[in-house]
C-alpha positions in Angstrom: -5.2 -17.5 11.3 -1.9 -18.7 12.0 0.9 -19.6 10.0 3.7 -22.1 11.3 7.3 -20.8 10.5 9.3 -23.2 8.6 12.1 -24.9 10.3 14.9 -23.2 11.8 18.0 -23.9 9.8 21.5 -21.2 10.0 20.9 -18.4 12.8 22.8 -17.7 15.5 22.7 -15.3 18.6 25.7 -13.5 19.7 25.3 -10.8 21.6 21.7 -10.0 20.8 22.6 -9.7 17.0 20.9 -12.2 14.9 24.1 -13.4 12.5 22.7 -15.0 9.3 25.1 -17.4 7.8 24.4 -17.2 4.4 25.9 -17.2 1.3 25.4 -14.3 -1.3 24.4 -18.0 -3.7 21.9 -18.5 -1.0 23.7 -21.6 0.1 25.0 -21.2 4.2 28.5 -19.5 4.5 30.1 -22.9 5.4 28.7 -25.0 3.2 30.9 -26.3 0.4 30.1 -28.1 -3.2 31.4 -31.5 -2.9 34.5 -32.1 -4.2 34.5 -31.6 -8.2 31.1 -30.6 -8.1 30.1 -27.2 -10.0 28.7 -24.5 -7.6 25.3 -24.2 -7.4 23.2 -21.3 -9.6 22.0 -18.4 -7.5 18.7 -19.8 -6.2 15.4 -17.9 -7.5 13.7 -15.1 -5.0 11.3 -17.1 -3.7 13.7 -19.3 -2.3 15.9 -16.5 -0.3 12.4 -15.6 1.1 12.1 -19.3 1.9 15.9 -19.2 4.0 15.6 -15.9 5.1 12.3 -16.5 6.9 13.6 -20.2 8.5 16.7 -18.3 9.4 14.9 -14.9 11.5 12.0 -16.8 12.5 10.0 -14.5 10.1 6.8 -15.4 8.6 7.6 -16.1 5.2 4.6 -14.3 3.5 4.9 -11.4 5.8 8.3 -10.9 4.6 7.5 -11.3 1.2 4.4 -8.4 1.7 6.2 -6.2 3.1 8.9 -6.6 0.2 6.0 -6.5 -2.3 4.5 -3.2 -0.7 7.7 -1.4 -1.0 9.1 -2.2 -4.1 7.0 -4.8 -6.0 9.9 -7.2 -5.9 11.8 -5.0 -8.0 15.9 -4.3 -6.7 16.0 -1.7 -9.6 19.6 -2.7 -10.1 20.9 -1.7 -6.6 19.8 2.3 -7.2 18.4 3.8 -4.6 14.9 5.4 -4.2 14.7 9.0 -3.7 14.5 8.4 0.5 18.0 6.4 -0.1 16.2 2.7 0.2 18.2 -0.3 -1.6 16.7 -3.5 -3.0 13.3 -5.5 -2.7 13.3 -5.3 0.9 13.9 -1.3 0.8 17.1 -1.3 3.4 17.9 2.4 3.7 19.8 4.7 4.9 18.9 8.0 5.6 19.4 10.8 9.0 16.1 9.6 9.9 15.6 5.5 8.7 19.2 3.6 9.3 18.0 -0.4 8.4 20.4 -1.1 6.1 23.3 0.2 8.8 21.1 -2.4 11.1 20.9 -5.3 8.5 24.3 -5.1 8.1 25.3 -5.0 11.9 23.1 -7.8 12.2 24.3 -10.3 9.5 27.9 -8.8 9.0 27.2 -9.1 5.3 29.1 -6.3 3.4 26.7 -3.1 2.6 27.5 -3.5 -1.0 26.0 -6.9 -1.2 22.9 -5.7 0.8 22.8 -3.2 -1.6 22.5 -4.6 -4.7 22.2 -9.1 -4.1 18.9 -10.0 -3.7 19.6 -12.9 -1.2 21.3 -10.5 1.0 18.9 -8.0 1.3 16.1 -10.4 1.7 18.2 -12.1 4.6 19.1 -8.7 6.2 15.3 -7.4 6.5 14.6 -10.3 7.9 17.3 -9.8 10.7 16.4 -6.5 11.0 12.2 -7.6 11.3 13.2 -9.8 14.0 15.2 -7.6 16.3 12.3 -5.8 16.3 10.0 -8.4 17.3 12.4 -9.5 20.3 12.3 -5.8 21.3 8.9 -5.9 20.9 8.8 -8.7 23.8 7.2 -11.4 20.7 7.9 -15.0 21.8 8.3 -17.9 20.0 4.7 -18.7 19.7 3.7 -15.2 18.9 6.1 -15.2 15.8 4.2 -18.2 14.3 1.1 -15.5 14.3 1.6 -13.0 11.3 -0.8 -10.9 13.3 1.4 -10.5 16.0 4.1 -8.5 13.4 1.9 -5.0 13.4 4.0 -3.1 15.1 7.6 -4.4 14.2 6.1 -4.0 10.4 5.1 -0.4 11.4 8.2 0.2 12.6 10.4 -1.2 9.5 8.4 1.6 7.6 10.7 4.4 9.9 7.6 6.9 10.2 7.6 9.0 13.9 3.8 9.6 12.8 1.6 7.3 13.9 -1.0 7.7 11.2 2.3 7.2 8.7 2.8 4.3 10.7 -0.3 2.6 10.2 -0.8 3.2 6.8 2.5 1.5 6.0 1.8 -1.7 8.1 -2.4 -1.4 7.1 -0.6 -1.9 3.2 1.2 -5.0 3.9 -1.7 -6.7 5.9 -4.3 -5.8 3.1 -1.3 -7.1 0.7 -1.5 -10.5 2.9 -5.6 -10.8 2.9 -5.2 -10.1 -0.7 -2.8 -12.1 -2.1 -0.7 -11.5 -4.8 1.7 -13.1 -7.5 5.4 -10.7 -8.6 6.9 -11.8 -11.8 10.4 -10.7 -11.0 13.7 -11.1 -12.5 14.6 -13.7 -9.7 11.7 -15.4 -10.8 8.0 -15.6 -9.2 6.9 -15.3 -6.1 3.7 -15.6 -5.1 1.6 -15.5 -1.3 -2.0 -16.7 -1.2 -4.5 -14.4 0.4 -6.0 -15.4 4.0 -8.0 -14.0 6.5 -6.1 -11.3 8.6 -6.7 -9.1 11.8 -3.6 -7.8 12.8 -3.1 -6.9 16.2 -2.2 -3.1 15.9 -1.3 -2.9 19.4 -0.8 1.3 20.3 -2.0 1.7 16.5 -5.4 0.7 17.2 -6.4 3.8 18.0 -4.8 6.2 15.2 -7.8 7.3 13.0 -5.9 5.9 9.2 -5.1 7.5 6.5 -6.0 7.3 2.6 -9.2 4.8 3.5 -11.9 7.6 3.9 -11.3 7.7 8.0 -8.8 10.7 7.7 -7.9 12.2 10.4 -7.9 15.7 8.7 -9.1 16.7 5.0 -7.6 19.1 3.0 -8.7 22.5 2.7 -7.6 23.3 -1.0 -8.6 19.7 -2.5 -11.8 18.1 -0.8 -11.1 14.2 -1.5 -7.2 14.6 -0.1 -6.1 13.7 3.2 -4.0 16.9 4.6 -0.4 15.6 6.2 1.4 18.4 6.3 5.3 17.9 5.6 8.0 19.4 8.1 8.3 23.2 7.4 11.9 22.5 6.7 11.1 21.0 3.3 9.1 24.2 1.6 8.9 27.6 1.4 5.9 29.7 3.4 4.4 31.9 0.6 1.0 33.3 0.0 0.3 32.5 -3.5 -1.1 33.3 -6.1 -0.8 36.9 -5.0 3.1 36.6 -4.6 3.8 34.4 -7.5 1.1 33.1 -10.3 0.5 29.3 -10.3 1.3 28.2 -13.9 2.3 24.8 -14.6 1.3 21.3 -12.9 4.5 19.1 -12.7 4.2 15.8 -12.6 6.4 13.2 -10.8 7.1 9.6 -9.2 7.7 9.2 -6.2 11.0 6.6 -6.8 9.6 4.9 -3.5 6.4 3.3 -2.2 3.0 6.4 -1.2 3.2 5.7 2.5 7.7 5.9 2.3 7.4 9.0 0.4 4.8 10.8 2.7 7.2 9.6 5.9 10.2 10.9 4.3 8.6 14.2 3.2 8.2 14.4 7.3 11.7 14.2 7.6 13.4 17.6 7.8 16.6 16.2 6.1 15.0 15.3 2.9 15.1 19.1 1.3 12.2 18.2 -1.0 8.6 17.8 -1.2 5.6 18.1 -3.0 2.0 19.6 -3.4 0.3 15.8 -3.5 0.8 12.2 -3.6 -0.9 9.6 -5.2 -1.0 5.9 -4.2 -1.1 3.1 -7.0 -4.0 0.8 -5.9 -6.7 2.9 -5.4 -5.7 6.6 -5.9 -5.8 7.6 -2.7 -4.5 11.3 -2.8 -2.4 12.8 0.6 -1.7 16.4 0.3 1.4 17.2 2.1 2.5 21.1 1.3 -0.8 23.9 1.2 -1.1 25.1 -2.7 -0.2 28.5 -1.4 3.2 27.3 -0.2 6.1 26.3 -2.9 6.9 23.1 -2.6 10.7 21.8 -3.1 10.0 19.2 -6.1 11.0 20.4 -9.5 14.8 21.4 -8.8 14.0 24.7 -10.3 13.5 27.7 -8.2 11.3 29.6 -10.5 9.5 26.4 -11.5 9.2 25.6 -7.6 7.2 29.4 -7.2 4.9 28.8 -10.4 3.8 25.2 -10.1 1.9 22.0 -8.3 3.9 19.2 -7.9 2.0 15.5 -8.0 4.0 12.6 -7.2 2.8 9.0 -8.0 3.8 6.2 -6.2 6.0 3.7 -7.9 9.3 3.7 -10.3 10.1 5.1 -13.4 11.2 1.5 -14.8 8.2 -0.3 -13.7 4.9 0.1 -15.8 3.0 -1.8 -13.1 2.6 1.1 -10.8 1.0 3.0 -13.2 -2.6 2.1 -12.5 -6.2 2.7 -13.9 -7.2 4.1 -10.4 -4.1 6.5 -10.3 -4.3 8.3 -13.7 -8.2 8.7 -13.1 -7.8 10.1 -9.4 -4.6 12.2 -10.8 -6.5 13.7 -14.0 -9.0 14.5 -11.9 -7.0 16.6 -9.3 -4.8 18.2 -12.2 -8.6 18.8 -14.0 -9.5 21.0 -10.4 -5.9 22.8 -10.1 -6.3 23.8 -13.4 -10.0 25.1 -13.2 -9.0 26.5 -10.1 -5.8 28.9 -11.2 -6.2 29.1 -14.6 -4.2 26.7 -15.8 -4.3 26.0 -19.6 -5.1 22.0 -20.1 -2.2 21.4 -22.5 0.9 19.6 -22.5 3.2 23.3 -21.9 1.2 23.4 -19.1 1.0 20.3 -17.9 4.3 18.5 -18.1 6.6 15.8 -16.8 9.6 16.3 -14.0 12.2 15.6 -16.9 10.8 19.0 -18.7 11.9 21.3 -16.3 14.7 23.5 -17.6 17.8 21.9 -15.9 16.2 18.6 -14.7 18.1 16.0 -13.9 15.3 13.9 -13.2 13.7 11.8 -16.0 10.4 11.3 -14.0 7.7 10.1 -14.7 9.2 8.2 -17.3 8.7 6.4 -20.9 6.1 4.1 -18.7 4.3 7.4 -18.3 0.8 7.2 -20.8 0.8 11.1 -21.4 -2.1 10.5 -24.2 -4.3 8.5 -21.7 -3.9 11.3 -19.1 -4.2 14.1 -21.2 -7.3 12.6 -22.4 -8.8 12.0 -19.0 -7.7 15.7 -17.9 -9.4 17.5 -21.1 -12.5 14.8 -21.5 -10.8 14.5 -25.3 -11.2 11.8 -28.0 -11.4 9.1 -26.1 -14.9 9.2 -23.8 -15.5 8.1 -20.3 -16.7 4.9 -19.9 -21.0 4.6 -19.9 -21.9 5.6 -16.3 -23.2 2.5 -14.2 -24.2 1.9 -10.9 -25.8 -0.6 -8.4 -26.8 -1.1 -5.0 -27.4 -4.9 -3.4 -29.0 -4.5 -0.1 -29.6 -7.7 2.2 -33.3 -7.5 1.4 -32.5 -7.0 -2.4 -34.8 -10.1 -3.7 -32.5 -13.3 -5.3 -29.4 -10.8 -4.9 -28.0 -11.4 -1.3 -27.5 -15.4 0.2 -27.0 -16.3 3.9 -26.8 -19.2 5.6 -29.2 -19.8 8.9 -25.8 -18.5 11.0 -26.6 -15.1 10.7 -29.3 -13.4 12.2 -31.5 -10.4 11.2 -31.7 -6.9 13.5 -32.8 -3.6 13.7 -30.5 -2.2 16.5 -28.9 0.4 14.8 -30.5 3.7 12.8 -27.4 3.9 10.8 -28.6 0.3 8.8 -29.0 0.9 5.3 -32.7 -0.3 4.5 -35.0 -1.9 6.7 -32.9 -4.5 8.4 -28.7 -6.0 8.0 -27.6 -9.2 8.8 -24.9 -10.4 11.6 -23.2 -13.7 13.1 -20.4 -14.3 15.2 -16.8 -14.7 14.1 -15.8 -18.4 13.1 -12.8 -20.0 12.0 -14.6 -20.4 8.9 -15.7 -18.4 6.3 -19.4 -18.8 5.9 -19.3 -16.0 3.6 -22.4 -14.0 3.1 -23.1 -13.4 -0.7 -24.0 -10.3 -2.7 -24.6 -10.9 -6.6 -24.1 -8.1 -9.0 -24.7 -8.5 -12.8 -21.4 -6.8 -14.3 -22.3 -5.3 -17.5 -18.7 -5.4 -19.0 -15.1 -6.6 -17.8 -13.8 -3.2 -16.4 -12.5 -1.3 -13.4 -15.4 -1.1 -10.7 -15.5 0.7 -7.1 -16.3 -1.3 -4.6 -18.2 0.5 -1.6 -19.7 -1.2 1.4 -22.6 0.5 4.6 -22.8 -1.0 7.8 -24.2 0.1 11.2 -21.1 0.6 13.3 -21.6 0.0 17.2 -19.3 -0.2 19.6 -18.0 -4.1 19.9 -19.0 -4.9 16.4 -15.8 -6.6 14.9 -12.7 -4.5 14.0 -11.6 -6.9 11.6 -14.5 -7.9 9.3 -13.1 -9.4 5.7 -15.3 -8.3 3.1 -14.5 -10.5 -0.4 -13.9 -9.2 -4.0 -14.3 -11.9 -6.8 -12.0 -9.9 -9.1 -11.0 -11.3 -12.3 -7.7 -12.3 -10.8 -9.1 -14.3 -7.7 -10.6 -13.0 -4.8 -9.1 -10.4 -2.8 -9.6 -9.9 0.4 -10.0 -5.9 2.7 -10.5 -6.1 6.5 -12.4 -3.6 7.5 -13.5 -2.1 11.1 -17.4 -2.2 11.8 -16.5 -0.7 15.1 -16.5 2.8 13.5 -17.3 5.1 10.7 -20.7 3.3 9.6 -24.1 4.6 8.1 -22.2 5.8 4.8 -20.5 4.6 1.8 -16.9 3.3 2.7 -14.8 2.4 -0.1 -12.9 -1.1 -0.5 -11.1 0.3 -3.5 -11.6 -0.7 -7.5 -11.0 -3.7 -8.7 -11.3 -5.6 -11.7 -14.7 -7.4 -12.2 -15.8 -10.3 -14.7 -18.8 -9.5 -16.7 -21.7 -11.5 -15.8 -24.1 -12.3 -13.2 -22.5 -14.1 -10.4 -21.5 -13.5 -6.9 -18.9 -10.5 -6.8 -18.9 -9.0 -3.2 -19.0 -11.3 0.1 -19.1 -10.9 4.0 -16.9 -13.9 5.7 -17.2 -14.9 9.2 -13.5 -15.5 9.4 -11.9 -12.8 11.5 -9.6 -13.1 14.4 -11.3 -10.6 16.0 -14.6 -10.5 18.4 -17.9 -8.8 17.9 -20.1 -9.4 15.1 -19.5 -9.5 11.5 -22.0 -7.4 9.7 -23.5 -7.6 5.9 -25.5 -4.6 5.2 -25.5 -3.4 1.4 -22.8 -2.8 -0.9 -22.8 -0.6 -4.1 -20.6 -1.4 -7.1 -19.6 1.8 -9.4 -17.7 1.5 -12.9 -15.1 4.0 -12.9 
């Protein structure tokens, strides 16, 4: 699907720099209030989004994605995050990550203001998406297509790895087929979900991380993807033989899961940390061996006796502090402690701000200590009554096709007798499972498929979620004949449609509905 950029209004090329004249108001630098007029308010967010885009030739809900994936919208009052990022649009500046140096090359806009004024910052990661695009060799045409961004957005993210790479750009796309609404202090901004297949270009290849294709598992913890950070950021040890393992500490990250995990593989950070948890799903990377001590709690003998867990998000923003990340984060702290010893109790178990000395107050008053605790030690509050289900294309009255899609054998790795399969359309002709929800709660979504070479790369799968339906593209091409997870999600009680196949994809091969299996969690 493409997306036509808005007009071009204020940009100008000297040099090869894209100069943005605009005001730190939003208005253009030379534009004046008439004469006795009052100056106009400071515009709301979505409206710098609107004249940053028009003046970069930026897709505006690309831009807005990519903000949204970073930060949530959030400028944090011109703080940095721990990797030295400023604003909603993340600028940074680091040894290893320099766009704020290039945003403000680019729009000559003063650092400060990049810093800490919304409009600017907006305008200069726009300048800065852009000169990567031209470097990229994007024309005109090409920018209208937000799948032709992949790897200017993969780039933006700073990672040398390209699995880190991916798995920055792979969040913004799913945050575009998705769709989402940020209640911000500039006020709301909101991009609808569409159909994507991003054109990963020398990405396509690189086996992703935190989606159940990783590359490597972990040897210590079974469901965590093993990155290991640079050697330059811990401390070789073999323990528990030369220290004891005593405490689990417990911190966020200041910054988005994929940022953190590129800046731990930066050997000028001088930190790091055992594990790292991503907000929408819980999707756990392990980055430092348990063995090793990790650089994380600012305290050296703290550092030798403990696990450090970092969750993705800010301190000052409740929203990061998901259903799927304090279940997948109990659950790890539940193992370490099983595994060393470690007593399930608050002196145990404790927050970044505890640590004699800290001058961190991670993970914060928006921190649900009771909730955790409860889900490490199975306590007052029990787990929710276990329920399952599997819709398979031949479950009867559960699973609706139209005559488009066909019925086939081909591959051993279908679940069942048979799957379903049509060609790509510009349309969704979306093939329907229904799942009778028991109750409104968090549910795992998980999808089977045959994959053979040529099936589509892009295939959207559709969650009716009680916010709207969301969106995950996923690749049919590989990694089929076993459960792959879409994630959890939200799901209405009732009986009703809840998980869909679309025909919409920008990609070629077929489109395959197999079964899908819905968990509560």
């Amino acid at each position: 699907m493409t997306v036509r950029r808005p007009s071009r209004r204020v940009s100008h090329l000297l040099g090869g720099a894209v100069i943005l004249m605009i005001g730190l108001t939003g208005q253009p630098a030379h534009a004046a209030p008439a004469h006795g007029a009052q100056p106009l308010a400071a515009p709301p967010l979505a409206a710098a989004f609107d004249r940053a885009a028009a003046g970069s030739d930026v897709p505006r809900d690309l831009l807005a994605a990519l903000g949204y994936a970073e930060t949530r919208l959030d400028g944090h009052g011109g703080q940095p995050s721990a990797s030295g990022g400023y604003g909603v649009m993340h600028l940074t500046s680091n040894p290893k990550v320099r766009t704020l140096d290039e945003a403000a090359r680019r729009t000559r806009l003063d650092r400060a203001d990049l810093r800490t004024r919304d409009a600017a910052n907006v305008a200069g990661a726009a300048a800065v998406l852009r000169s990567y695009a031209d470097e990229a060799g994007l024309t005109a045409a090409q920018r209208d297509d937000v799948n032709q961004w992949y790897v200017p957005i993969a780039r933006y993210g700073g990672s040398t790895d390209a699995a880190t790479a991916r798995l920055y750009a792979d969040a913004v796309y799913d945050l575009l087929a998705r769709g989402f609404i940020a209640t911000t202090a500039g006020g709301e901004v909101s991009v609808d979900g569409r159909p994507v297949a991003p054109q990963r270009g020398r990405y396509a290849a690189v086996a992703p991380l935190g989606t159940g294709d990783f590359g490597t598992l972990s040897t210590d913890y079974g469901p965590a993807a093993w990155v290991p950070a640079n050697s330059s950021n811990y401390t070789v040890s073999s323990r528990e033989s030369a220290y004891p393992i005593n405490y689990i500490v417990i911190h966020t990250m200041q910054g988005s899961y994929a940022g953190s995990i590129s800046w731990f593989q930066n050997a000028a950070a001088g930190t790091s940390a055992h594990y790292l948890l991503r907000s929408s799903d819980g999707a756990v990377t392990q980055m430092v061996r348990d063995k090793d001590i990790a650089w994380h709690a600012g305290n050296w003998t703290y550092n030798t006796q403990s696990i450090g867990i970092e969750h993705e998000g800010y301190v000052d923003n409740a929203s990061w502090y998901t259903d799927a990340m304090y279940r997948s984060s109990a659950a790890l702290t539940r193992f370490l402690c099983d595994k060393y010893g470690i007593p399930k109790t608050r002196t145990n178990i404790i927050g970044h701000n505890q640590v004699p000395g800290a001058t961190h107050t991670d993970p914060g008053s928006n921190w649900n200590w009771t909730y955790y605790m409860q889900l490490v030690t199975g306590g007052t509050t029990p787990p929710p009554t276990a329920w399952s289900t599997i819709v398979d294309n031949t479950t009867a009255g559960r699973f609706t096709a139209s005559a488009n899609w066909g019925t086939s054998t081909y591959s051993a790795q279908r679940y069942g007798a048979d799957y379903r399969y049509a060609n790509p359309v510009a349309a969704s002709d979306t093939a329907w499972y229904k799942v009778n929800i028991p109750a409104t709660a968090t549910y795992r979504v998980e999808v089977w498929y045959p994959a053979v070479a040529g099936y589509n790369t892009s295939t959207p799968y559709i969650v009716a979620t009680t916010s709207g339906n969301q969106t995950v593209a996923v690749n049919q091409g590989a990694n089929g004949g076993a459960w792959r997870s879409l994630g959890t999600f939200t799901l209405a009680a009732g009986d009703a449609n809840k998980v869909g196949v679309s025909r919409w994809s920008g990609s070629t091969g077929y489109v395959i509905a197999d079964a899908i299996r819905v968990t509560r969690v």
